[in-house]
MARDRENSE-769507 format. One line per field, with one value per residue (C-alpha): residue number from 1; x, y, z. Coordinates in Angstrom, 3 decimals. Last residue first. Layout:
N
n <- (NUM, ...)
east <- (X, ...)
north <- (Y, ...)
up <- (Z, ...)
end
This chain:
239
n <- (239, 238, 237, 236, 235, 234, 233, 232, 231, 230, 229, 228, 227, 226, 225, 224, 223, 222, 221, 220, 219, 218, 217, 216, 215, 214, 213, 212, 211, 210, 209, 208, 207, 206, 205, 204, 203, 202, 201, 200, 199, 198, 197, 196, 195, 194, 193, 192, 191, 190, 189, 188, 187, 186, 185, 184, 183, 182, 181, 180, 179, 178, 177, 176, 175, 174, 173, 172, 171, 170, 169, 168, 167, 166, 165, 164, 163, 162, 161, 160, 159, 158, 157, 156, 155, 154, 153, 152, 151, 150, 149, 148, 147, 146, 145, 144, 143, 142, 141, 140, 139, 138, 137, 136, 135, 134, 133, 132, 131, 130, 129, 128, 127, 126, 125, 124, 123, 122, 121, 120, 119, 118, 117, 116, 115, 114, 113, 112, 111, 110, 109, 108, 107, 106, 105, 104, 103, 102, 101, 100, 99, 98, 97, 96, 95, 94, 93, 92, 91, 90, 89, 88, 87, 86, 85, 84, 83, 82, 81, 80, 79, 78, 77, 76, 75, 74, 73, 72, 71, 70, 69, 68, 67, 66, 65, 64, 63, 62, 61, 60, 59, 58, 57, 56, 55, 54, 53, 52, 51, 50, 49, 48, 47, 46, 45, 44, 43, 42, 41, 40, 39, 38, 37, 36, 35, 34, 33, 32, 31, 30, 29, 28, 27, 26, 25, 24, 23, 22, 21, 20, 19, 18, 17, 16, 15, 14, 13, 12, 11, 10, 9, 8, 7, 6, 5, 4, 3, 2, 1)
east <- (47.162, 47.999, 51.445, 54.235, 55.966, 58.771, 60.357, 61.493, 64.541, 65.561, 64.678, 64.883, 64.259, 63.441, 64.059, 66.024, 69.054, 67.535, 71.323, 70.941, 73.773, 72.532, 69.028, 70.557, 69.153, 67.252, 66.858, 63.856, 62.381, 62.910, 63.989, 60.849, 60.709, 57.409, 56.243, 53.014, 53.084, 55.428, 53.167, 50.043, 52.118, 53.372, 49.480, 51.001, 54.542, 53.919, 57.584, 60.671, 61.168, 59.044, 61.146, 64.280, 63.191, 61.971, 64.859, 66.903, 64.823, 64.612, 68.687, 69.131, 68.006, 70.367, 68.787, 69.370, 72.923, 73.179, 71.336, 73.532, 76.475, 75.988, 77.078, 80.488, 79.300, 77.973, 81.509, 82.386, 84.852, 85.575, 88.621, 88.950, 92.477, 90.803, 88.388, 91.047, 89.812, 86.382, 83.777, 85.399, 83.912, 80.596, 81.123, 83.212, 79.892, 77.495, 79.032, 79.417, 75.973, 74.870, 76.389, 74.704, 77.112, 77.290, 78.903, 81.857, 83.354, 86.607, 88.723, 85.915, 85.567, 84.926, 82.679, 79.777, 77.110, 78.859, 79.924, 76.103, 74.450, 76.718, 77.096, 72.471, 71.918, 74.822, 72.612, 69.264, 70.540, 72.707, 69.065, 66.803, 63.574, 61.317, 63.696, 64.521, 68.053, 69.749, 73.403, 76.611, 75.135, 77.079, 77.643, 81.116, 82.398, 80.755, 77.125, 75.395, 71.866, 69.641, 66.298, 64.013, 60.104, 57.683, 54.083, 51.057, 52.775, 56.273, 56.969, 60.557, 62.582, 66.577, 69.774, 73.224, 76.655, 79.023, 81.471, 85.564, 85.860, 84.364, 81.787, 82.496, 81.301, 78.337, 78.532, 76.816, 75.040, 72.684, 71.939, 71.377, 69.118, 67.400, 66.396, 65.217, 62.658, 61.876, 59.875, 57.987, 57.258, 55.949, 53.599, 52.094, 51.910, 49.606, 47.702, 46.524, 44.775, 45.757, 44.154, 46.411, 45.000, 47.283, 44.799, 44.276, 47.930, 47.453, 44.682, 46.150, 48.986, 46.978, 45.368, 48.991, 49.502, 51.676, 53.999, 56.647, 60.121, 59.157, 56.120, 57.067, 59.771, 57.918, 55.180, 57.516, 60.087, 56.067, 55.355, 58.851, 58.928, 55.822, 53.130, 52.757, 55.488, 56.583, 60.085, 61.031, 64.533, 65.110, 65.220, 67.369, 70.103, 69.674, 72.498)
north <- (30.040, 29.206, 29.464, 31.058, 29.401, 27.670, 24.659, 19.914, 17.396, 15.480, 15.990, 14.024, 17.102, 16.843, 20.995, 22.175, 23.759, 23.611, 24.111, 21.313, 19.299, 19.193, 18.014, 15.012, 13.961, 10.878, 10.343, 8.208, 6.942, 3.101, 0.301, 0.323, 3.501, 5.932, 7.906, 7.831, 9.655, 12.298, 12.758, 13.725, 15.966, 17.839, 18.790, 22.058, 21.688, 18.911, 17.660, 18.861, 20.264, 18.019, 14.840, 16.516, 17.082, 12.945, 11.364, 13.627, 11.951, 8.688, 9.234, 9.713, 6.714, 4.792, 1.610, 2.850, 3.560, -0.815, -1.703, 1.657, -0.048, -2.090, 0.340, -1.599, -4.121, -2.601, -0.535, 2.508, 5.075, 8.414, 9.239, 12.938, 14.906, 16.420, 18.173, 20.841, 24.089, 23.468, 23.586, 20.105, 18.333, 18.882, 18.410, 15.098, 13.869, 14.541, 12.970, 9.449, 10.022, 10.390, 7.160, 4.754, 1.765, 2.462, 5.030, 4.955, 8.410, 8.462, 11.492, 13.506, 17.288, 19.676, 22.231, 19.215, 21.057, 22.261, 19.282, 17.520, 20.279, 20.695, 16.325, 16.333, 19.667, 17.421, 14.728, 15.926, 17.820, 14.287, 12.870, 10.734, 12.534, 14.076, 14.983, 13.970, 14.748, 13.017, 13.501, 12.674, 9.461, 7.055, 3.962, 3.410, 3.881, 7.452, 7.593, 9.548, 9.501, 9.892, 9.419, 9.857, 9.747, 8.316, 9.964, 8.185, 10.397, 9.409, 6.278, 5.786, 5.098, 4.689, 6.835, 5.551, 7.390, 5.895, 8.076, 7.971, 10.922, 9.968, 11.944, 15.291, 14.293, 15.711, 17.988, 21.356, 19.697, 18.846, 22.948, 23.546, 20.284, 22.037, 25.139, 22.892, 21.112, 24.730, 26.572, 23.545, 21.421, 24.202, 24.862, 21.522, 21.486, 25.248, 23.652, 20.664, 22.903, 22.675, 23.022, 21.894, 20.320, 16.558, 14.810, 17.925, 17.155, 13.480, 14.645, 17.456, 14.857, 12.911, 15.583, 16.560, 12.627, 10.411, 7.382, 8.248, 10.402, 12.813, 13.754, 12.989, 15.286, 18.563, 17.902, 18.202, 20.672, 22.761, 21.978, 23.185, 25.862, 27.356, 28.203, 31.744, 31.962, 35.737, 34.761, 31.072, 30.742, 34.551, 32.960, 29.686, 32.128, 32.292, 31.391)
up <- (47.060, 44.165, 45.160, 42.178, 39.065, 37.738, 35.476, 37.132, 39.694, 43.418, 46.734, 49.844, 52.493, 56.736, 57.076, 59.634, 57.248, 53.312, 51.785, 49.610, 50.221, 54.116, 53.173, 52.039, 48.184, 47.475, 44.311, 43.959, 40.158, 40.296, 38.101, 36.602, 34.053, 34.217, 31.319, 31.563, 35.398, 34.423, 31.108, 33.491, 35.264, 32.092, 31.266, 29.519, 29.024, 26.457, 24.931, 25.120, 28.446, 30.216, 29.095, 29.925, 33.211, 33.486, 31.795, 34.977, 37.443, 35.707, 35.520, 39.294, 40.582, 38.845, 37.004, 33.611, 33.862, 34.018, 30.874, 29.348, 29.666, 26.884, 25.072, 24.890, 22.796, 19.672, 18.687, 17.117, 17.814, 18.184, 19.630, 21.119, 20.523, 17.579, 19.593, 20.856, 19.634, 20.208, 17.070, 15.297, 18.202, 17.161, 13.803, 14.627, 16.704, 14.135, 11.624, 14.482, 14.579, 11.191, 10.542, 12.808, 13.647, 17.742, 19.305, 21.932, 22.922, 23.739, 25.372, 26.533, 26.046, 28.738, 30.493, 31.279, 30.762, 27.447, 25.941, 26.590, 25.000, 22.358, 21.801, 22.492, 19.518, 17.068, 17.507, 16.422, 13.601, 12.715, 12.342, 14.872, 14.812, 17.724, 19.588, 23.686, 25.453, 27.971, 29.776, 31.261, 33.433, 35.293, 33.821, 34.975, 31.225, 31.297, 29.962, 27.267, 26.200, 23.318, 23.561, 19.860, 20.454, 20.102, 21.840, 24.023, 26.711, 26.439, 24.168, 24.189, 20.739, 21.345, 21.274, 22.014, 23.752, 25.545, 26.749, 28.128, 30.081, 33.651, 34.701, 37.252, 40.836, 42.014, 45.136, 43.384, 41.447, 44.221, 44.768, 41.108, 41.333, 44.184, 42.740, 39.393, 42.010, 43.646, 41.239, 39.069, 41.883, 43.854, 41.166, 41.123, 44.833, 44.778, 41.615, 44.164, 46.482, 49.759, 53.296, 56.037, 59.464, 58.947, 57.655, 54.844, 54.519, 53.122, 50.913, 48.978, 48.769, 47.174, 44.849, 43.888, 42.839, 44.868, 43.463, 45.900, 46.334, 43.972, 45.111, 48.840, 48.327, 47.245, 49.477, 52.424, 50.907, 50.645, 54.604, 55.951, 54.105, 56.080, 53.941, 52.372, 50.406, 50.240, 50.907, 50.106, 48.407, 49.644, 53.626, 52.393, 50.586, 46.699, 44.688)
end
């Protein structure tokens, strides 16, 4: 991992100002040409590509950073998929949360097939580096197929209860107001939909119980700067 000098060599405003932007764009309903606007008050001349591109180098630099600290899930799951409109676009969510709510993963297809969810159990088995002991699911067939496939790749799947039941994934009404998961519903969001015009579909796609992860400058690794990050792809200034 990249020391705080490497992290932003060859930038040419101070690190201070692009945590700054980077922040308040996460942390509050602010376009780039706001925040254009906000440092122009402030004696700074932006352009709004040289915030956009910030967001998309240094927001996944910082989630690396935050994960880091998190706490590993529980390992009883409960996993469901709905339809979200993202963009003027359905599309399939599926999501997994421990039995506390707290989020294992998301992933967005365009259809809702055991292809779909086999791709979201890998995914979500290997960020996570090990198997759960239960994983709840709800009547839909090519789910609960997909999940023994899955499963039936690692050597010790078979010691994982699948189950099926419409009243414990009721969880997910509370996982949904965490912080974190808008963030996280937003990434994934970008990654498998439009990645050109992805700040327009960040602002379509927003979810009401909030979209703020505050995250302690300390846990990041960004010494002396005033940070509240959270989550997004990669680039260079436009400057």
């Amino acid at each position: 991992m990249l020391n705080i000098d490497a992290l932003f060599k060859g930038r040419h405003f101070d690190r201070e100002i692009i945590v700054l932007c980077v922040r308040w764009y996460l942390r509050y309903k602010l376009s780039f040409r706001d925040l254009v606007e906000m440092m122009a008050e402030r004696g700074l001349s932006l352009a709004h590509t040289t915030i956009m591109r910030w967001i998309q180098r240094y927001v996944p630099e910082f989630e690396r950073r935050w994960n880091r600290f998190v706490r590993p899930v529980g390992r009883s799951w409960r996993v469901d998929e709905t339809y979200v409109k993202i963009k003027g676009r359905w599309t399939y969510l599926y999501r997994a949360v421990d039995k506390e709510g707290k989020t294992v993963d998301f992933l967005l297809r365009a259809k809702r097939d055991s292809a779909a969810a086999k791709a979201f159990f890998r995914r979500a088995f290997r960020r996570q580096g090990r198997l759960p002991h239960k994983i709840t699911l709800d009547g839909y067939q090519a789910s609960h197929r997909a999940a023994k496939e899955a499963l039936g790749e690692h050597s010790e799947g078979n010691r994982c209860n699948i189950r099926s039941s419409k009243y414990l994934t009721d969880v997910f009404d509370k996982s949904l107001s965490v912080p974190g998961v808008v963030i996280v519903l937003f990434r994934f969001s970008l990654e498998a939909l439009c990645p050109a015009g992805w700040q327009r579909k960040r602002r379509g796609q927003q979810v009401k119980p909030g979209r703020r992860a505050p995250v302690r400058h300390a846990l990041l690794g960004l010494e002396g700067a005033n940070t509240a990050l959270s989550f997004a792809p990669c680039g260079m200034d436009g400057d």
